[in-house]
Every structure is written in structure tokens, then in C-alpha cells.
C-alpha positions in Angstrom: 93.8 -29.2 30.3 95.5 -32.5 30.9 94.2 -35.4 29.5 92.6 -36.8 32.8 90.1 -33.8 33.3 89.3 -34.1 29.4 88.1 -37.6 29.7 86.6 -37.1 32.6 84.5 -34.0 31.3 83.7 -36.6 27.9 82.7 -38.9 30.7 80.1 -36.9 32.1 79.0 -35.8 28.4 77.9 -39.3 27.6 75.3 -39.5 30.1 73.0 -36.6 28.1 71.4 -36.6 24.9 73.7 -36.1 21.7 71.9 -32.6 21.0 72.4 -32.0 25.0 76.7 -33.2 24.9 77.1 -31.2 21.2 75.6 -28.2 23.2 77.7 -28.1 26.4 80.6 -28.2 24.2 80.2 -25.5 22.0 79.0 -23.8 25.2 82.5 -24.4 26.7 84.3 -23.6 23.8 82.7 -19.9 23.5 83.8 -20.0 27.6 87.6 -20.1 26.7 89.8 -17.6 25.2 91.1 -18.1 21.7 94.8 -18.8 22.4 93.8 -22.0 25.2 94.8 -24.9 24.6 91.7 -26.7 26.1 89.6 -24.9 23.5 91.2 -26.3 21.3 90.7 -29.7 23.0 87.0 -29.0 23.8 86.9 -28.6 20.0 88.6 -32.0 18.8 85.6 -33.7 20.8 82.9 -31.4 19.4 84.3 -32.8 16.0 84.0 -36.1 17.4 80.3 -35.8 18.4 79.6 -34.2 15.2 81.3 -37.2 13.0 79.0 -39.3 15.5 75.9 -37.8 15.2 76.3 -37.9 11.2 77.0 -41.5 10.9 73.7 -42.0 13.2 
């Protein structure tokens, strides 16, 4: 996944509800196979949410 499609997808994400965005992503994450690389990415901005919806 380049970085282009990944903002893009973190784009669309904002627009919902934390709850909604930290959803989708796990969502996506169980979607990809172990071994991607764009799980991986999918995963550093689950984090990200997570470490968001903590400090809130």
C-alpha cells in the first residue's frame, strides 16, 4: 500500500465517529493476510486512533 492510498483511506476515516474509524480498521486489518505489508500499515493507524481516543 503506498503512502497515497493510506492517507487517502485515513482521509475518509475522519469523517465517522472515533468508535466508527477504530472499527473499520480493525475490520481491514482482519481482511489482510499476516505477511502484508498494508496490515501492517492499517495497524500503525489503529495505534494512532487508539493513542487518540485515550488522550480524549
Amino acid at each position: 500500500m503506498n503512502n497515497c492510498s493510506l492517507t487517502c483511506l485515513a482521509d475518509r476515516l475522519k469523517r465517522l465517529p472515533r468508535r466508527h474509524r477504530i472499527a473499520h480498521l480493525r475490520a481491514l486489518i482482519g481482511l489482510q493476510p499476516e505477511e502484508c505489508s498494508r496490515r501492517d500499515e492499517l495497524s500503525d493507524l489503529l495505534r494512532q486512533e487508539m493513542l487518540h481516543a485515550s488522550a480524549d
